[in-house]
C-alpha positions as CSV (number, residue, x, y, z in Angstrom):
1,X,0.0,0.0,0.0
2,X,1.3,3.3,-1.1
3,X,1.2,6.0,1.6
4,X,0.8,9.5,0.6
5,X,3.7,12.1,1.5
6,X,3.3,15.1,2.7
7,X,6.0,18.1,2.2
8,X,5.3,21.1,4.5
9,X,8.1,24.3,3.2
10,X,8.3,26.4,6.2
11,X,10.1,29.7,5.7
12,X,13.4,29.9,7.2
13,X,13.5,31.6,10.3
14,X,17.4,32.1,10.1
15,X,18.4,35.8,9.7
16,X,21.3,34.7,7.0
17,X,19.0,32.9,5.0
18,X,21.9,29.7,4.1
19,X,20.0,26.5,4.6
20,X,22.8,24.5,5.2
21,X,20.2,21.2,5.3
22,X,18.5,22.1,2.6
23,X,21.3,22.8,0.1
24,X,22.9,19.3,1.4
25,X,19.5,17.8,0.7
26,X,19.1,19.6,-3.2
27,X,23.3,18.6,-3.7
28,X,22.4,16.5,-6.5
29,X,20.7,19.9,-8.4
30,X,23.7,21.6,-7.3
31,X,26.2,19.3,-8.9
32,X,24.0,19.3,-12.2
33,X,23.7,23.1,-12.2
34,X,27.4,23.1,-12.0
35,X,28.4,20.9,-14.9
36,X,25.3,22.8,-16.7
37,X,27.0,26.1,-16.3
38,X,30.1,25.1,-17.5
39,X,29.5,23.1,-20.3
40,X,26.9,25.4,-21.8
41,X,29.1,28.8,-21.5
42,X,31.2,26.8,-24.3
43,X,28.3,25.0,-26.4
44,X,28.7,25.3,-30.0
45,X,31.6,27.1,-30.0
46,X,35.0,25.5,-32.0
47,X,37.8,25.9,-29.2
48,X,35.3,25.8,-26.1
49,X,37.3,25.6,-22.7
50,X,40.3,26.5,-24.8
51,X,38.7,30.3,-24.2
52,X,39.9,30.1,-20.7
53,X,43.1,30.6,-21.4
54,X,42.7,32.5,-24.8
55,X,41.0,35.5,-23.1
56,X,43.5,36.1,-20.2
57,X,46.2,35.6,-22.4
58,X,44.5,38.0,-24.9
59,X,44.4,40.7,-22.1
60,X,48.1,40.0,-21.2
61,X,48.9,41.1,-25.0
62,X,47.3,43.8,-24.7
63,X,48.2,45.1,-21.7
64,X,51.9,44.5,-22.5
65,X,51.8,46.5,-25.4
66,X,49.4,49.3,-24.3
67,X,50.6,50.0,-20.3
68,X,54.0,48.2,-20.1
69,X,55.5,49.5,-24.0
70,X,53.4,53.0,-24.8
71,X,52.9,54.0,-20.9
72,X,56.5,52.6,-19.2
73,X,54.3,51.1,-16.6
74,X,56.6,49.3,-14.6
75,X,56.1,45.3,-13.9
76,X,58.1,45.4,-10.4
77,X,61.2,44.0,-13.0
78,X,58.8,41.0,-13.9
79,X,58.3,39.5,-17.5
80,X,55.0,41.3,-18.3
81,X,53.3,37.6,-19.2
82,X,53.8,36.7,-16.0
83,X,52.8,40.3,-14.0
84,X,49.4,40.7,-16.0
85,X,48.7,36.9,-15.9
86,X,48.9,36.6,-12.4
87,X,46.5,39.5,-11.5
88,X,44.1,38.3,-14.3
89,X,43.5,34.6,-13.3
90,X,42.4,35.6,-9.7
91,X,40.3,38.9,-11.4
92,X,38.5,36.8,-13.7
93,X,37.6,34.4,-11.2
94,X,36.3,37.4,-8.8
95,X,34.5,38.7,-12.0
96,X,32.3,35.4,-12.8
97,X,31.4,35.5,-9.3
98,X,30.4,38.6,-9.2
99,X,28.5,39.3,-12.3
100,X,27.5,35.8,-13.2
101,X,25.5,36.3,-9.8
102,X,24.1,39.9,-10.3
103,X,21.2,38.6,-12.3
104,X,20.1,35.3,-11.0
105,X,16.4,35.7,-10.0
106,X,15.9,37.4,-13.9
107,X,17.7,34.3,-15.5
108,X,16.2,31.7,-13.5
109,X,12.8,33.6,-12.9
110,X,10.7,30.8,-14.9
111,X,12.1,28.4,-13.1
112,X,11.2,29.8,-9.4
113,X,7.6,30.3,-10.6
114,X,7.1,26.3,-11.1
115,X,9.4,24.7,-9.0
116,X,10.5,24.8,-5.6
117,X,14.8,24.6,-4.4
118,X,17.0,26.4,-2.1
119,X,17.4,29.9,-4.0
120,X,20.7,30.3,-3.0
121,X,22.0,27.0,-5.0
122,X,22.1,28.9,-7.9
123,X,24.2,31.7,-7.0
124,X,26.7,29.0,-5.3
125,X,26.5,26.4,-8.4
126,X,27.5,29.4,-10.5
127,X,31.1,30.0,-8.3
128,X,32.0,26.3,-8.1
129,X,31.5,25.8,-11.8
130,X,33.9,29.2,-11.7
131,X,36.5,26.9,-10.3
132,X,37.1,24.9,-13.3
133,X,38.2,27.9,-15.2
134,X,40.6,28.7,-12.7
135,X,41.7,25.6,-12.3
136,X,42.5,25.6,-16.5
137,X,44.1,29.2,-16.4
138,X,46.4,28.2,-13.1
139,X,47.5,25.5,-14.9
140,X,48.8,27.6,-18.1
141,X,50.3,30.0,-15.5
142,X,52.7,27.5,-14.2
143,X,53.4,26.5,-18.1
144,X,54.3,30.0,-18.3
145,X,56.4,30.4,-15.3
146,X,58.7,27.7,-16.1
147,X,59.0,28.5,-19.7
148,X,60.1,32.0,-18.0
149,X,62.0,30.4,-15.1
150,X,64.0,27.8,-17.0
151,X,63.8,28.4,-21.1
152,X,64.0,31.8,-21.5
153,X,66.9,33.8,-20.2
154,X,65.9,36.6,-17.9
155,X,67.7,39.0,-15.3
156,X,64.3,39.4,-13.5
157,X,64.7,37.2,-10.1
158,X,61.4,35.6,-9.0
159,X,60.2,32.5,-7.5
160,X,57.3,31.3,-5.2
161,X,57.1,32.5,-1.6
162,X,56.0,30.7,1.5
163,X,52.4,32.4,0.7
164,X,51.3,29.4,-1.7
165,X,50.2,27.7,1.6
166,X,47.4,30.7,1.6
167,X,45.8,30.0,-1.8
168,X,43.1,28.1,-1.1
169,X,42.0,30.9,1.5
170,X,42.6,33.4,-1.0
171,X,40.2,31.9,-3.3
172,X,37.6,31.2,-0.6
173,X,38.2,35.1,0.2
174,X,37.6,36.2,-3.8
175,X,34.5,34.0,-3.7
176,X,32.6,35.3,-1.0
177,X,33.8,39.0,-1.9
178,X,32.5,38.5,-5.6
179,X,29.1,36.1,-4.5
180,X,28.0,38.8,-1.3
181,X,28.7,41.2,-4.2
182,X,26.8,39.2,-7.0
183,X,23.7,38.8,-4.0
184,X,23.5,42.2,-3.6
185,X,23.3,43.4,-7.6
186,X,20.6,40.4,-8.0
187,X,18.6,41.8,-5.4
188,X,18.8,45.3,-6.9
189,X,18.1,43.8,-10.4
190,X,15.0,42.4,-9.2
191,X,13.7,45.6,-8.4
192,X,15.5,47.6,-10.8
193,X,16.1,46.7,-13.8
194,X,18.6,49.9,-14.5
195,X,21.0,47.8,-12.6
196,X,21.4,45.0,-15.3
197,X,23.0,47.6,-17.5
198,X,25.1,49.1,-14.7
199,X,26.8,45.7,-13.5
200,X,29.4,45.9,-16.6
201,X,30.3,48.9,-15.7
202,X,30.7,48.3,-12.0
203,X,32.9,45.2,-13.5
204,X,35.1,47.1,-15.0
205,X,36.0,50.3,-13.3
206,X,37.1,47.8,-10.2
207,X,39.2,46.3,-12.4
208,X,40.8,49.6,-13.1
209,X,41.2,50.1,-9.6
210,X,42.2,47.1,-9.0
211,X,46.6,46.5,-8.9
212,X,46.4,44.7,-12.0
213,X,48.3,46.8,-14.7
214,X,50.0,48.2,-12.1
215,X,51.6,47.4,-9.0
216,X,50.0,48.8,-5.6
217,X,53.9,50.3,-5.0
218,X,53.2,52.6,-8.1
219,X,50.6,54.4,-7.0
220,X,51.3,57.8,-5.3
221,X,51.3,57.9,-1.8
222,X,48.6,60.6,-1.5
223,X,46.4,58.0,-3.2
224,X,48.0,54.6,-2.1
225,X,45.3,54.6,1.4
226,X,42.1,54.9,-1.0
227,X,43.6,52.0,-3.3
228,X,43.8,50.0,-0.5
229,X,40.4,50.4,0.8
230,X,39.4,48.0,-2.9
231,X,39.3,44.8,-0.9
232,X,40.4,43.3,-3.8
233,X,43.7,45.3,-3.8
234,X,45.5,43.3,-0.8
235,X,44.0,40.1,-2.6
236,X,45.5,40.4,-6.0
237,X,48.8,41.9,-3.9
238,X,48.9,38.5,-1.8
239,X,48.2,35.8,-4.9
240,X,51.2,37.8,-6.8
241,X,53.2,37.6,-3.5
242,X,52.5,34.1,-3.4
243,X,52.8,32.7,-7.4
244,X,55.8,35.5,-8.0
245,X,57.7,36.4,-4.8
246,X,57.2,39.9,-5.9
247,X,54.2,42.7,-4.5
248,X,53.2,43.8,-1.1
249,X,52.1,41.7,1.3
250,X,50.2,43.6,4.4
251,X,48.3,41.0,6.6
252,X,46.5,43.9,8.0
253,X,44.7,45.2,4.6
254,X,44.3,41.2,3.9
255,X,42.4,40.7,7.5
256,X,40.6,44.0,6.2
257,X,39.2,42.2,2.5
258,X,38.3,39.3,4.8
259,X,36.2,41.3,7.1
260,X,34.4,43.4,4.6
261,X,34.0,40.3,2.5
262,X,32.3,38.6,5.7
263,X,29.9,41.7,5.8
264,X,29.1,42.4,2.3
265,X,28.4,38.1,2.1
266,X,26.0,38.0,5.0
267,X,24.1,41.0,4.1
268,X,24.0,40.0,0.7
269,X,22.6,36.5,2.2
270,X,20.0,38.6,4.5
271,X,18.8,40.2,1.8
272,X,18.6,37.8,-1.0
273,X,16.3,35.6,1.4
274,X,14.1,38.5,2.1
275,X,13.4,39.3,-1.5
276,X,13.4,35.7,-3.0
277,X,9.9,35.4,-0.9
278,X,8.8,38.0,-3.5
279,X,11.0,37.7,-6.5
280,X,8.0,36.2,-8.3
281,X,6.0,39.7,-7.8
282,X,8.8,41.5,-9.0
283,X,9.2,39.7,-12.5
């Protein structure tokens, strides 16, 4: 005799809004979202994951020509693959995080109207799947340092520091700066569409400001204190530290990123909860 089961969703009375139990119990939908967002960003194209590495490398090119030839930029005496590479991997990373979440009710909006999951499964399946793209890019990076380290003769001195050991906390750091950030433009998208258009350009100013074509040490001193207060600043700083030996390394601007990446990641929590109730209203 089949018994009838009953499913009573209770609202969650947790102020954060992360359902640890029920994203363990939907973990099956968020390993399928995963390899869904990865292997359709590529679908139907001819080199698919080869792009990884094709559009950071691109933007090394570029950058070498344009800031390190025609402006005299200095690299801190690295080989300008290496410099630009290094801040772009952990950039790009912090940028799929960040606007890959900043429009997830609109995207996934006929999906919430039918079907019931943790909300938040979405924005998290979207930084894991992230991963695998930084997983491709670190690996060229370490092609290109020892084709720089042992094939082609250079003066520059560099090697990595003791800092490595600090990776995977600098990625957890990046992902909860760019998903609390992601949260917080998904809300505002929901409610505002004006803020789909602005996200780009969000994007890409904080790359400007971010020590990427320059090193943090370049920047005047008048100026160097605002710099600093981009959390992303000490983070870029810390992965070059650790993958080149060269950079600043301030643990105090570091415990900094981490705290404002704690708050901007539990507001943006507290607030996604509080409008995915509604979400349906808004769309």
């Amino acid at each position: 005799m089949i018994k009838n089961q009953l499913t009573i969703i209770k609202s969650s009375s947790r102020w954060t809004g992360f359902d640890f139990a029920g994203i363990w119990q939907y973990r099956d939908l968020l390993f399928l979202l995963v390899r869904r967002d990865f292997v359709a960003q590529y679908k139907q194209t001819i080199l698919g994951p080869a792009w990884f590495v094709l559009h950071p490398l691109f933007l090394t090119i570029i950058f070498s020509f344009i800031f390190g030839e025609f402006a005299q930029i200095p690299t801190e005496s690295l080989p300008p693959l290496l410099f630009y590479n290094s801040g772009l991997i952990i950039w790009s990373y912090f940028s799929a995080c960040f606007t890959g979440n900043s429009s997830t009710f609109i995207v996934n909006a006929s999906t919430y109207q039918k079907v019931y999951y943790p909300r938040l499964i979405n924005p998290l399946a979207n930084c894991i799947s992230g991963l695998f793209g930084f997983s491709i890019q670190g690996v060229f990076f370490l092609g290109y340092f020892c084709l720089y380290k042992f094939f082609i003769p250079s003066t520059a001195h560099f090697e990595m520091s003791y800092l490595v050991f600090i990776l995977p906390f600098l990625l957890l750091l990046v992902a909860s700066l760019g998903l609390g950030l992601g949260l917080w433009m998904t809300v505002l998208t929901a409610k505002y569409r004006d803020f789909s258009q602005i996200t780009g350009f969000i994007a890409q100013g904080l790359m400007y400001a971010t020590p990427i074509i320059y090193p943090l040490s370049e920047v005047p001193d008048q100026y160097r204190f605002w710099a600093s207060l981009n959390p992303m600043a000490s983070v870029v700083e810390a992965f070059r530290y650790a993958l080149l030996g060269k950079g600043s390394f301030s643990p105090s601007l570091l415990l900094y990123s981490t705290c404002f990446a704690v708050f901007v990641l539990l507001t943006g929590m507290y607030l996604f909860k509080h409008t995915e109730k509604r979400v349906v209203d808004y769309l």
